[in-house]
C-alpha positions as CSV (number, residue, x, y, z in Angstrom):
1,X,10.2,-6.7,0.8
2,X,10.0,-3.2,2.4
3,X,7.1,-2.5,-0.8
4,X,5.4,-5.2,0.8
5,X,5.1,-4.5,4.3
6,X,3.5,-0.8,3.1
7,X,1.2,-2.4,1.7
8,X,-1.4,-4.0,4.5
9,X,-1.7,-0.6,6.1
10,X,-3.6,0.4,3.3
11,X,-5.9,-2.9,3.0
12,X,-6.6,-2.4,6.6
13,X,-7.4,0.8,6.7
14,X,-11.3,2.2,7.5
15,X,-13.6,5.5,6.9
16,X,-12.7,5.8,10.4
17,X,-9.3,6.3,10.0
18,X,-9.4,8.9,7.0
19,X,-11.3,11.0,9.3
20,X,-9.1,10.5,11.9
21,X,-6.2,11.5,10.0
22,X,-7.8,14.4,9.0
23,X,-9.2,15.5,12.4
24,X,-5.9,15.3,14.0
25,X,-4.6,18.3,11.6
26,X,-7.2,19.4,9.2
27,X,-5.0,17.2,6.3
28,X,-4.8,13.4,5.3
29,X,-1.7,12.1,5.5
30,X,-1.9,8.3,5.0
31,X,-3.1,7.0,1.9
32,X,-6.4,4.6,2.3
33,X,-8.8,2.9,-0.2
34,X,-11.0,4.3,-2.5
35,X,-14.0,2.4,-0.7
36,X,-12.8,3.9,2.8
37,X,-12.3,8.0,1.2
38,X,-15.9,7.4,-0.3
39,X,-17.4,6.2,3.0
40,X,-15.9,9.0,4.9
41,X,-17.0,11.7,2.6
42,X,-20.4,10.2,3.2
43,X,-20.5,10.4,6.6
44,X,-19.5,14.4,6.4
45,X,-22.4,16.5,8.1
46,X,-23.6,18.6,4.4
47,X,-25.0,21.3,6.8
48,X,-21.8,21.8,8.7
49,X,-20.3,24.5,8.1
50,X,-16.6,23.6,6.5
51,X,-18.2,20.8,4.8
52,X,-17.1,22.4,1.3
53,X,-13.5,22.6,2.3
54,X,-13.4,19.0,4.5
55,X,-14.6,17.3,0.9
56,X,-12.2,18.9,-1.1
57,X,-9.2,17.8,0.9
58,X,-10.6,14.1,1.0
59,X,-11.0,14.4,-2.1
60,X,-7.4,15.8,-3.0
61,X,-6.0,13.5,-1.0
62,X,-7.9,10.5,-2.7
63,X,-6.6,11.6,-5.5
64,X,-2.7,11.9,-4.6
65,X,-3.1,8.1,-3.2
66,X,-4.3,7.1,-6.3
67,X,-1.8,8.5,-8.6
68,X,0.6,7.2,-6.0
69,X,-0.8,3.8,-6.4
70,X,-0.2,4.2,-10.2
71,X,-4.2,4.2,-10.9
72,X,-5.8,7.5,-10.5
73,X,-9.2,5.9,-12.3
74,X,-8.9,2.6,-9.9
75,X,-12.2,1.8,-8.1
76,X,-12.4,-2.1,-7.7
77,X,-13.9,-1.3,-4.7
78,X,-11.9,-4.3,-2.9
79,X,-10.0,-2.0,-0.6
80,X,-7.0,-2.3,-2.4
81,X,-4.1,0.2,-4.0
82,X,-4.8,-1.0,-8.0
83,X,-2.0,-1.0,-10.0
84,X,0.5,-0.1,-6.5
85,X,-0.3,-3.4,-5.2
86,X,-0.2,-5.4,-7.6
87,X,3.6,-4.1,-8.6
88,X,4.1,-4.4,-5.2
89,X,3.6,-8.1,-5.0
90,X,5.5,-8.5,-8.1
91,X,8.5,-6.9,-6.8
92,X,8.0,-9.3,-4.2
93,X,7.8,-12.1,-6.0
94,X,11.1,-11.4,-7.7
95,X,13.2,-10.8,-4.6
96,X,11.8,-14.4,-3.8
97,X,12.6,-15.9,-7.2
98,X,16.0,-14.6,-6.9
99,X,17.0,-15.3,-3.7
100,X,15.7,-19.7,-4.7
101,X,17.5,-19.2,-7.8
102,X,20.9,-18.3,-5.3
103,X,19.7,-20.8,-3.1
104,X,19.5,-23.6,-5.9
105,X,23.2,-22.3,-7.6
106,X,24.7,-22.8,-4.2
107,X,23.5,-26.3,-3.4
108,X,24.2,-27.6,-6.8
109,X,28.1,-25.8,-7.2
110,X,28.7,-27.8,-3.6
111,X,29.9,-24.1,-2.3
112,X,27.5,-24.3,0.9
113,X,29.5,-24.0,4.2
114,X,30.3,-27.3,5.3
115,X,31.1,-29.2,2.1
116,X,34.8,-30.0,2.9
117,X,35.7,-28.1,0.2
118,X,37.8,-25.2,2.4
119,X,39.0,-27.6,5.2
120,X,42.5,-28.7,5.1
């Protein structure tokens, strides 16, 4: 469940918060959408002068979230990870299906607590 609780941070995210990360040390280190690197890279000032250098690491880091996300081409422009979150709800969906499929083993073996079967 841990994958999946990493996951909204990233659906949440904003341009304003990739340029926040990277005015609080001159490096990005969350990962954010595509839609949200895009949009702050757009509102970079072209005449400033490290605008050359501020792009590159938005766009290096863009890249490294990406890859991370197992997608480095995914744009679906949703605000999403790509392939990241979708394995990430289908690890999700297995540590549910698993845990029922105890669940259901339990109830129908009569092994619950409070069956009668360990008293004396």
């Amino acid at each position: 469940m841990a994958i999946l609780a990493a996951v909204p941070a990233v659906a949440l995210s904003s341009p304003q918060d990739v340029i926040s990360d990277y005015n609080d040390d001159g490096q990005i280190q969350g990962c954010y959408s595509k839609k949200d690197f895009e949009a702050a890279i757009d509102r970079l000032d072209p005449n400033g002068a490290i605008y050359e250098q501020s792009r590159d690491i938005l766009r290096q880091a863009e890249a490294r979230c990406l890859a991370a996300a197992g997608d480095p081409k995914a744009d679906d422009g949703a605000g999403g990870t790509g392939a990241g979150l979708w394995i990430g709800i289908a690890a999700g969906a297995v540590v549910v299906a698993a845990g029922a499929g105890v669940m259901a083993r339990r109830r129908s073996s009569g092994g619950g607590p409070g069956d009668g079967a360990d008293e004396d």
